[in-house]
C-alpha positions as CSV (number, residue, x, y, z in Angstrom):
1,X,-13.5,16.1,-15.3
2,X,-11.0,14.1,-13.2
3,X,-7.9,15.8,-10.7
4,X,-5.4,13.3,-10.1
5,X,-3.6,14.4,-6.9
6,X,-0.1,13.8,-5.2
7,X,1.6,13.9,-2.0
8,X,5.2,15.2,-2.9
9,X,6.6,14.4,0.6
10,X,9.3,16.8,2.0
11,X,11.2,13.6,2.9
12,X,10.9,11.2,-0.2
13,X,13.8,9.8,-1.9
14,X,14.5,10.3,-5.2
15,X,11.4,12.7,-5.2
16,X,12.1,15.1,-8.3
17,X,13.2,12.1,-10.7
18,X,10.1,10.5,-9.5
19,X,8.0,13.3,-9.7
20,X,9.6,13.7,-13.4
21,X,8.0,10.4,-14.7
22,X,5.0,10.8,-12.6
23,X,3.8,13.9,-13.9
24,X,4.7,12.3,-17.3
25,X,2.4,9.1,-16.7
26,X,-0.4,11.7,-16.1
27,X,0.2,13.6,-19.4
28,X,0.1,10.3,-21.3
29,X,-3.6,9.9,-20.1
30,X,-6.2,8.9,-23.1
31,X,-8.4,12.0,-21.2
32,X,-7.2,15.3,-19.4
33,X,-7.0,14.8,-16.2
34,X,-5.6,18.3,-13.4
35,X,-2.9,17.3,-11.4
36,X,-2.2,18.5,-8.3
37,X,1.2,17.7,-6.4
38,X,1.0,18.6,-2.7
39,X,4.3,20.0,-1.4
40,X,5.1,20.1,2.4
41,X,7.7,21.5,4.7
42,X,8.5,25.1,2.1
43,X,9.3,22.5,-0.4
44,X,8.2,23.9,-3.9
45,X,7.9,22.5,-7.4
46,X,10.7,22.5,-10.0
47,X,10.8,24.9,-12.7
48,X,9.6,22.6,-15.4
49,X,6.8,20.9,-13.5
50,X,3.9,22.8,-15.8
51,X,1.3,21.8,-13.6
52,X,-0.8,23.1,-10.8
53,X,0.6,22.4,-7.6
54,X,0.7,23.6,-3.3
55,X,3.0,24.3,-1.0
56,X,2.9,24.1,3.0
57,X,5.0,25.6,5.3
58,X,5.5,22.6,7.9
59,X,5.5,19.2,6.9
60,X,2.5,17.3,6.4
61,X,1.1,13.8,7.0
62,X,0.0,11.7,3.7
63,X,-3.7,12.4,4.3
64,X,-3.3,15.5,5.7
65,X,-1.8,16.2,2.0
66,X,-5.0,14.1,0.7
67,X,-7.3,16.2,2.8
68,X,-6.1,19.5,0.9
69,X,-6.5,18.0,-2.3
70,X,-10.0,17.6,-2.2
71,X,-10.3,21.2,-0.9
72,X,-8.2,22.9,-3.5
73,X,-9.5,19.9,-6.5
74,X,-12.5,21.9,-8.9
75,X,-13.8,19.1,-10.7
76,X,-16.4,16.1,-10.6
77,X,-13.9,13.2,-9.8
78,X,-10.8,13.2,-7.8
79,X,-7.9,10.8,-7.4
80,X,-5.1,9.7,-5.4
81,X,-1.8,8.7,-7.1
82,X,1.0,7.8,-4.9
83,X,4.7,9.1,-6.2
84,X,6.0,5.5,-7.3
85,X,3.1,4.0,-8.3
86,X,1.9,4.3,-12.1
87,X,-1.4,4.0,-14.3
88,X,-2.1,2.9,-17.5
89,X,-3.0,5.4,-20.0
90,X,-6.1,4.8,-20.3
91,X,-7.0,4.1,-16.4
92,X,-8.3,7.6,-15.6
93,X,-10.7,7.0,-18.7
94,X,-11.7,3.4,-17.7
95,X,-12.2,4.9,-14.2
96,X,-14.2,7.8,-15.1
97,X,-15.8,5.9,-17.8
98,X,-17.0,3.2,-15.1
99,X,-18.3,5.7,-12.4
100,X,-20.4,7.4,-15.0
101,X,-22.0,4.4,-16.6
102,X,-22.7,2.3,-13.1
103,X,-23.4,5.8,-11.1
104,X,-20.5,4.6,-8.7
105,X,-19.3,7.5,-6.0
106,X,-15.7,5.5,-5.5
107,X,-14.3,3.0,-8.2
108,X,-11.2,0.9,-7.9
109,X,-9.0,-1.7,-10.2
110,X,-6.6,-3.9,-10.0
111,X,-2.9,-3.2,-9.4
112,X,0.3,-5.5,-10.8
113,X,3.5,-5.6,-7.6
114,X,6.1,-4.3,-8.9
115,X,9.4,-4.6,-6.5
116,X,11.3,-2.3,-8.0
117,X,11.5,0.5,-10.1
118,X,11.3,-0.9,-13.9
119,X,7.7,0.3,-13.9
120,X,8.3,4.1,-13.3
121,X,8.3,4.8,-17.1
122,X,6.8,2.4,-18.8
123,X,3.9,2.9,-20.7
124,X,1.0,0.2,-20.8
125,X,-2.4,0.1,-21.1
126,X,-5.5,-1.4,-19.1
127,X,-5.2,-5.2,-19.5
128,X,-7.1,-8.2,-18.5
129,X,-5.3,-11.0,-15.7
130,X,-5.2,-13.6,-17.6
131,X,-1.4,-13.2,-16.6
132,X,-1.7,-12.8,-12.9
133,X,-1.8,-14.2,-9.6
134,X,-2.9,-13.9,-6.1
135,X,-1.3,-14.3,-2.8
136,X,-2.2,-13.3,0.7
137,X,0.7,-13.1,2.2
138,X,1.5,-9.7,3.4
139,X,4.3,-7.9,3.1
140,X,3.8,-9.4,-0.4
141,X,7.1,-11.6,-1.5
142,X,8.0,-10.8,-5.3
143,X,6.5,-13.1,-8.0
144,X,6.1,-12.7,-11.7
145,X,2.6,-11.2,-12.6
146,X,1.5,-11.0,-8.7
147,X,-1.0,-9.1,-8.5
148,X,-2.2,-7.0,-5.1
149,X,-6.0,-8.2,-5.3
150,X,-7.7,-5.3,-4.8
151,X,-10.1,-5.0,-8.2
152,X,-11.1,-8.6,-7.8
153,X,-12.5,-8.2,-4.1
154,X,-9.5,-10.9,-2.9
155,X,-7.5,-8.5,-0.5
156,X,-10.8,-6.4,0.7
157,X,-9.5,-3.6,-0.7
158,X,-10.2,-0.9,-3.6
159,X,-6.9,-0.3,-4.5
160,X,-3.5,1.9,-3.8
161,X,-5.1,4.5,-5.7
162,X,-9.3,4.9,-6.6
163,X,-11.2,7.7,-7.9
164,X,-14.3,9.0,-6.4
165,X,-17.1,11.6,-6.8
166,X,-15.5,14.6,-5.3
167,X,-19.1,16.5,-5.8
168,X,-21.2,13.4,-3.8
169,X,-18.5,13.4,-0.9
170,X,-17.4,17.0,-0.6
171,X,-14.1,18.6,-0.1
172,X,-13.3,15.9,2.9
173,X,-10.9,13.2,3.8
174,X,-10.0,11.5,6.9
175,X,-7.5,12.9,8.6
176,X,-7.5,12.7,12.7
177,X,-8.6,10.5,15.4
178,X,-11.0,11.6,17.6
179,X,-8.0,12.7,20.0
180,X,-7.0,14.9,17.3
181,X,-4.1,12.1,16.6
182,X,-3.0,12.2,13.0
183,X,-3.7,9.3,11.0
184,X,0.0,7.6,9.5
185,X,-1.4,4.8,8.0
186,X,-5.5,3.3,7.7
187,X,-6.9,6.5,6.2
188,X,-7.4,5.1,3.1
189,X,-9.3,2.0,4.9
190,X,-10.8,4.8,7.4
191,X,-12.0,6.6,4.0
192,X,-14.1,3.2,2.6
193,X,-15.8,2.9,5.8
194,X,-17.6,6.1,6.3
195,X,-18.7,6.0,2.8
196,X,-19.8,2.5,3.0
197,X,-21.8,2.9,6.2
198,X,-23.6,5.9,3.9
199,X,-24.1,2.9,1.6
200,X,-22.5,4.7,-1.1
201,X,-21.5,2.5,-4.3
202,X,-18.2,0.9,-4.8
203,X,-17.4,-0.5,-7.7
204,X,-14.7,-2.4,-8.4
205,X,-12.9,-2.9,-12.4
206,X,-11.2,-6.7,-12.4
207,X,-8.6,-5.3,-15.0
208,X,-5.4,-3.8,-14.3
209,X,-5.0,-0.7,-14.5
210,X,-1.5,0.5,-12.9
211,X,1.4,-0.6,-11.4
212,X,1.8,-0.8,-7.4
213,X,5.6,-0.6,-5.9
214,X,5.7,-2.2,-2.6
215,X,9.1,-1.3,-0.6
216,X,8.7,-2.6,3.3
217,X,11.5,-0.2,3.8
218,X,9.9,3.2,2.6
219,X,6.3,3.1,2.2
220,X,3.9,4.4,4.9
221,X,1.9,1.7,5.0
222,X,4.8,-0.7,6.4
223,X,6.3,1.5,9.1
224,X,5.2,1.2,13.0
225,X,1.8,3.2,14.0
226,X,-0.8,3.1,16.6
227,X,-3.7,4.0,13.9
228,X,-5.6,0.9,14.9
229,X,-5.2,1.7,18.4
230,X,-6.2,5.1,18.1
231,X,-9.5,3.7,16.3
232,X,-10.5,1.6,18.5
233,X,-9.9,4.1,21.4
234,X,-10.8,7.4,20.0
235,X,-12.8,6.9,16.4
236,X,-12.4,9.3,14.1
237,X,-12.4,13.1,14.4
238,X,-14.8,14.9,12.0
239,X,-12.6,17.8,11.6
240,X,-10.3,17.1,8.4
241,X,-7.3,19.3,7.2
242,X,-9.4,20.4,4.3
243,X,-11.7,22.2,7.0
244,X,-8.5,24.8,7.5
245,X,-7.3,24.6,4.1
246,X,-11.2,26.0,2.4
247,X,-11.2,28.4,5.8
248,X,-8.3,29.5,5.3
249,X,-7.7,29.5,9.4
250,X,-5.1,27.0,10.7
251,X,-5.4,28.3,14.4
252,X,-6.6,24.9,15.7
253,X,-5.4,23.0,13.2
254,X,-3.1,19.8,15.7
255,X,-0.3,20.2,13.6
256,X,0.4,24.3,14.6
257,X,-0.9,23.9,18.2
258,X,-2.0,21.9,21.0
259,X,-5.4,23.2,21.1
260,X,-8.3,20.7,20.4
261,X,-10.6,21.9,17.1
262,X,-13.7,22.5,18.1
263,X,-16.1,20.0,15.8
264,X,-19.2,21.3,17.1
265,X,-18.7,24.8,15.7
266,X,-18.3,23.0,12.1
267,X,-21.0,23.0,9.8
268,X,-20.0,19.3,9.1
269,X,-21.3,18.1,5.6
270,X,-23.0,14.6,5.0
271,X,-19.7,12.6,5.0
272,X,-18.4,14.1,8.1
273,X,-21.4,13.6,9.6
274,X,-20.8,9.8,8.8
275,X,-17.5,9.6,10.2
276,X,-19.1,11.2,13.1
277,X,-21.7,8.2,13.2
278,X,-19.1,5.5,12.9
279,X,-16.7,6.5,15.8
280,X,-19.8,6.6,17.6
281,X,-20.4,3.0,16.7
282,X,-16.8,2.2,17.6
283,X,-17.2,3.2,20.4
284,X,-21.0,1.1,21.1
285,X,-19.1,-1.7,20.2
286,X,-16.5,-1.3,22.8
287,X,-13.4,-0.6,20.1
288,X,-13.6,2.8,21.9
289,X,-14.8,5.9,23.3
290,X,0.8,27.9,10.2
291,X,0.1,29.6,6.9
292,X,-1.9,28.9,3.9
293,X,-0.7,26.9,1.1
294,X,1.1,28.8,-1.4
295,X,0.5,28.1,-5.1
296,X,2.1,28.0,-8.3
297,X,1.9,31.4,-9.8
């Protein structure tokens, strides 16, 4: 019912232990859920990784390696699981559980900070925060039961990792500016937007239901970009890397050449029609005018 994806970056540290204990965390789950790992750069999977997973000649950017996972995902939900983060066992399940009974496309829950790595194995399940705290400061500075803020609507934000309806959205994610630019770093945020501008609903779980590891060294989402530039100048592009993963034809894809994709010979979907819409409204406002994957055998 539920594919819980990952971006197995070419350049990760540590990236087979932590794909060891990751893979683990999704086995534990109180429901099945498919996993799919996303390899980039001719990295492939370990021998014992029993799971279905894609590889990609040339390296990828995070939601470039989000994008394929919705096209290669065959199920009703879909999720995002970043390689040192962790859920509780029964997340997926409270998730799933919560889309279904509030007809939500996109849920999110709340997230504990961890700073370093104690939380890679542990097993927990979804609990109330009656133990935590809030703080806005970002970066976040450690603190005992701190959490990040996103289940309870304080950050503005649905989470690190949320599931959504992969058969109301389609086999889409944001993954270019409109000057075919990749996007390092707001995709996520990017990803909200359109669907709320389709007024989509969001629903939001005020438990917590994983652990978030925030390293200002290593993760994306601290390292210099120009994404917010690139909004506000370009919008977004409505061609995603899912469009050449599904066709299968990666001639104009702006990671193998210099050649602009041509949108207007897409048939675009609902959802990329929206992101479509809302670059267009960027810019009203004035914010702005290889090979296939290869897979497990």
């Amino acid at each position: 019912m539920a594919t819980v994806f990952c971006a197995v970056w070419h350049k990760q540290p540590n990236k087979i232990e932590l794909l060891r204990s990751h893979w683990e965390n999704l086995k534990a789950q109180s429901i099945p859920v498919e996993a799919c790992y996303i390899f980039d750069n001719g990295d492939e999977a370990p021998d014992w990784l029993d799971a279905p997973w894609h590889s990609f000649d040339e390296p990828l950017t995070i939601y470039e390696a989000w994008s394929a996972a919705t096209a290669l995902a065959r199920t009703k939900y879909i999720m995002n699981l970043n390689m040192d983060d962790r859920l509780a066992t029964n997340a997926v399940q409270a998730l799933v559980s919560t889309a279904e009974a509030t007809q939500s496309v996109l849920v999110g829950g709340e997230w504990l900070i961890n700073f370093d790595e104690s939380h890679l194995e542990q097993s927990f399940t979804v609990d109330d925060l009656w133990n935590t705290c809030f703080s806005v400061e970002w970066p976040p500075k450690a603190k005992p039961g701190l959490r990040l803020g996103s289940g309870t609507g304080e950050r503005g934000t649905y989470g690190p990792a949320t599931l959504w309806s992969l058969e109301q959205v389609g086999q889409w994610y944001p993954s270019y500016f409109g000057n075919q630019t990749p996007i390092k770093s707001i995709g996520d945020a990017i990803f909200w937007q359109v669907l709320a501008q389709k007024k989509r609903k969001f629903t939001r779980i005020p438990m917590v239901i994983g652990r978030y590891y925030s390293d200002q060294k290593s993760q994306a989402e601290f390292r210099p970009h120009q994404d917010n530039e690139f909004l506000r100048e370009h919008g977004i592009s409505t061609v995603s890397f899912a469009n050449f993963v599904t066709s299968g034809d990666f001639s104009k894809w702006p990671g193998a050449a210099c050649e602009t994709a041509a949108v207007d010979a897409l048939d675009l979907n609902s959802i990329e029609r929206a992101s479509e819409e809302l670059a267009g409204q960027f810019r009203t406002m004035g914010l702005g005018p290889h090979t296939a994957p290869r897979a497990a055998t």
